[in-house]
N, C-alpha and C positions, 0 to 999 in steps of 0.2 A: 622845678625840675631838679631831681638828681644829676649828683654825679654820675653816679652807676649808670643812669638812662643817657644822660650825655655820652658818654664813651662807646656806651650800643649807636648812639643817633651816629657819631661819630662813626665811628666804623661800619655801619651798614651804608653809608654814605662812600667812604671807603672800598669798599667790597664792589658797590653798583661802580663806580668810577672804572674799576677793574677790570669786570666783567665787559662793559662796554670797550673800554681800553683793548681788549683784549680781542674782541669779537666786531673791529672796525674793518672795512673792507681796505685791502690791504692792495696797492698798485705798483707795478713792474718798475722796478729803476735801473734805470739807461747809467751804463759806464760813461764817464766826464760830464754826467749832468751837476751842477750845483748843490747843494742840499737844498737852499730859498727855494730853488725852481723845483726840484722834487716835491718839498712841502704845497708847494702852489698847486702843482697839476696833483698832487691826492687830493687837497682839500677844494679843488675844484671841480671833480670826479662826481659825477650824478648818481653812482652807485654809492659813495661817501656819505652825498647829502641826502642820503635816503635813508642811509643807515642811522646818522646821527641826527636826525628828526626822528625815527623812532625810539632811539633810547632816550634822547631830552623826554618825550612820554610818557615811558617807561620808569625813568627815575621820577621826574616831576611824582606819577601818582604813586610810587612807591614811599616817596617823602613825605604826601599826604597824607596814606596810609601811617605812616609812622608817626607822624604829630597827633592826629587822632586818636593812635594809640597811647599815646604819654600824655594828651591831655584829660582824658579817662581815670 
Protein backbone atom coordinates (compact mmCIF):
# COMPACT_ATOMS: atom_id res chain seq x y z
CA UNK A 1 0.00 0.00 0.00
CA UNK A 2 0.95 3.38 -0.76
CA UNK A 3 1.44 6.25 0.82
CA UNK A 4 -0.69 8.28 -1.33
CA UNK A 5 -3.68 5.53 -0.86
CA UNK A 6 -2.87 5.51 2.86
CA UNK A 7 -3.76 9.28 3.22
CA UNK A 8 -7.17 8.78 0.93
CA UNK A 9 -7.80 5.50 3.48
CA UNK A 10 -7.02 7.99 6.14
CA UNK A 11 -9.08 10.64 5.24
CA UNK A 12 -12.01 9.07 3.90
CA UNK A 13 -12.13 7.40 7.33
CA UNK A 14 -11.99 10.92 8.41
CA UNK A 15 -14.65 12.43 6.44
CA UNK A 16 -17.27 9.28 7.40
CA UNK A 17 -16.31 9.90 11.25
CA UNK A 18 -17.67 13.51 10.30
CA UNK A 19 -20.33 13.06 8.55
CA UNK A 20 -21.83 10.77 11.17
CA UNK A 21 -20.41 13.15 13.91
CA UNK A 22 -22.32 15.51 12.48
CA UNK A 23 -25.68 13.83 11.59
CA UNK A 24 -26.03 11.98 15.35
CA UNK A 25 -29.28 12.66 16.93
CA UNK A 26 -28.88 15.41 18.83
CA UNK A 27 -31.03 15.65 22.76
CA UNK A 28 -32.44 18.68 24.79
CA UNK A 29 -30.06 19.75 27.67
CA UNK A 30 -31.70 20.57 30.98
CA UNK A 31 -29.99 23.83 32.70
CA UNK A 32 -27.91 22.43 36.01
CA UNK A 33 -27.80 19.14 34.51
CA UNK A 34 -23.95 17.64 34.75
CA UNK A 35 -22.22 17.09 31.39
CA UNK A 36 -21.62 12.87 32.67
CA UNK A 37 -25.47 12.81 32.98
CA UNK A 38 -26.02 14.75 29.86
CA UNK A 39 -23.58 12.44 27.92
CA UNK A 40 -25.44 9.24 29.65
CA UNK A 41 -29.03 10.22 28.86
CA UNK A 42 -27.90 11.04 24.73
CA UNK A 43 -25.99 7.93 24.64
CA UNK A 44 -28.83 6.07 26.21
CA UNK A 45 -31.44 7.69 23.78
CA UNK A 46 -33.16 4.88 21.46
CA UNK A 47 -33.10 7.40 18.76
CA UNK A 48 -29.02 7.63 19.30
CA UNK A 49 -28.78 4.00 19.27
CA UNK A 50 -30.51 3.73 16.15
CA UNK A 51 -28.73 6.17 14.71
CA UNK A 52 -25.14 4.87 15.51
CA UNK A 53 -26.00 1.24 14.41
CA UNK A 54 -26.69 2.55 11.29
CA UNK A 55 -23.72 4.44 10.54
CA UNK A 56 -21.32 1.58 12.31
CA UNK A 57 -23.00 -0.16 8.85
CA UNK A 58 -22.49 2.36 6.85
CA UNK A 59 -18.75 2.95 7.55
CA UNK A 60 -18.07 -0.76 8.19
CA UNK A 61 -19.06 -1.33 4.35
CA UNK A 62 -17.71 1.78 3.09
CA UNK A 63 -14.20 0.50 4.54
CA UNK A 64 -14.81 -2.62 2.78
CA UNK A 65 -15.45 -1.05 -0.14
CA UNK A 66 -12.27 0.78 0.17
CA UNK A 67 -9.90 -2.15 1.00
CA UNK A 68 -11.12 -3.79 -2.09
CA UNK A 69 -10.37 -1.11 -3.77
CA UNK A 70 -6.52 -0.65 -2.85
CA UNK A 71 -6.32 -4.12 -2.78
CA UNK A 72 -6.96 -4.24 -6.58
Amino acid sequence: MTMRNKILLIGAIAFVAYVVGSRAATVQVNKGESVRHQLVRMWNDPKAKKERAKAAKKAAKAAEKALDKVRR
